[in-house]
C-alpha positions in Angstrom: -4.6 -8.0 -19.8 -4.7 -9.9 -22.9 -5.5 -13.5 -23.8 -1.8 -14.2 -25.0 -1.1 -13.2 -21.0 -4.0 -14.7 -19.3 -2.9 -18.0 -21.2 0.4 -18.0 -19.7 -0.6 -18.3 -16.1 -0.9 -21.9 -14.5 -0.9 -23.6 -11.3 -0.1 -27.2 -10.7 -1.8 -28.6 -7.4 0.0 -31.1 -5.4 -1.1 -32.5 -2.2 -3.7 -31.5 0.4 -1.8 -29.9 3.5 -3.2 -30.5 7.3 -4.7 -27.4 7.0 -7.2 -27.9 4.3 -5.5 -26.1 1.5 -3.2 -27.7 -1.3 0.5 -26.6 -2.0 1.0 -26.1 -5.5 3.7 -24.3 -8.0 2.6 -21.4 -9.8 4.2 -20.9 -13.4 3.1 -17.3 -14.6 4.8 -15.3 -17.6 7.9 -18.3 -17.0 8.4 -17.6 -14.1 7.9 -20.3 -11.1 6.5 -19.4 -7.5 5.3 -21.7 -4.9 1.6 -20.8 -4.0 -1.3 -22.3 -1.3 -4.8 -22.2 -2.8 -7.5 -22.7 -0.6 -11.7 -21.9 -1.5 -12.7 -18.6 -0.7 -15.1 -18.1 2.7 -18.0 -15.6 2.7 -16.7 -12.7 5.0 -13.1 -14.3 5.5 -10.6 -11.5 4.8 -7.8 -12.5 2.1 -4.6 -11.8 3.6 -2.3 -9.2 2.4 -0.5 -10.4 -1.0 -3.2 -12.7 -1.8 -5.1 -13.2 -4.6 -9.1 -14.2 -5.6 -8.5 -16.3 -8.9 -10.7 -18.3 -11.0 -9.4 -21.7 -12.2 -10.0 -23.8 -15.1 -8.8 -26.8 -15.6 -6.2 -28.1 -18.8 -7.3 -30.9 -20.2 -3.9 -31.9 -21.5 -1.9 -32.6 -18.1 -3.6 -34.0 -14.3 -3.9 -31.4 -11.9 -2.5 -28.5 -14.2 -5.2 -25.4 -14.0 -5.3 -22.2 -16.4 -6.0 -19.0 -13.8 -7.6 -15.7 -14.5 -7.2 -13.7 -11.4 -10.0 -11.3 -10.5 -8.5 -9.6 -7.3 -5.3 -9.0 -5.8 -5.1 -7.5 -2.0 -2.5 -5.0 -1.3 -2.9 -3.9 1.8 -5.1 -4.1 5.0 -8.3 -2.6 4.5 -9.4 1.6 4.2 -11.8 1.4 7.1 -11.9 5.3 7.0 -11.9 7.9 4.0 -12.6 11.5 3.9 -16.4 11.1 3.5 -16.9 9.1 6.4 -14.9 11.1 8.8 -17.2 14.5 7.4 -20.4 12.2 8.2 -19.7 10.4 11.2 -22.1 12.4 13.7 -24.4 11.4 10.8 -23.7 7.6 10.9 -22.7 7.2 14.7 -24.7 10.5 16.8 -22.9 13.5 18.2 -20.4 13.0 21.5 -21.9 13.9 24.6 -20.9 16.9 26.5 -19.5 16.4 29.4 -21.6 18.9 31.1 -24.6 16.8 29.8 -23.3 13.7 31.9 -23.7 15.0 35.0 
């Protein structure tokens, strides 16, 4: 992405909602989107359409903040892939028989 681009996306923070995050209007490219930013949690999932940004704050207007986002989610999470599927008697032990059981 270049700088040009990266300049051109803002958030304005407004208030503090009940549930600990703060509502906010997101102006990126000219174009205006509502948005909730709330901190990130160690081992707290983002949600699907969510984003991991860095702010920065503008010294020329209160509350305004210059984002670089780092991540976006876009989808639930690949908890399988090929290579785990070929190792998993590796990783987890191979079924027992049913003959063995008894």
């Amino acid at each position: 992405m270049s700088k040009d681009k990266e300049a051109e996306d803002f958030i304005h923070i407004g208030p503090q909602l009940p549930s600990g995050a703060y509502a906010g209007i997101r102006e990126t490219n000219g174009e205006i989107v509502p948005a909730v930013v709330l901190p990130a949690g160690d081992g707290r999932p983002l949600p699907p359409g969510a984003e991991f940004v860095t702010t920065e704050r503008c010294s020329d207007e209160r509350g305004k903040f210059r984002i670089t986002a780092s991540y976006k989610h876009k989808g639930p999470a690949q908890v399988s892939n090929p290579n785990y599927r070929k190792n998993y008697d590796a990783i987890f032990g191979k079924k027992p028989r049913t003959s063995d059981l008894n």
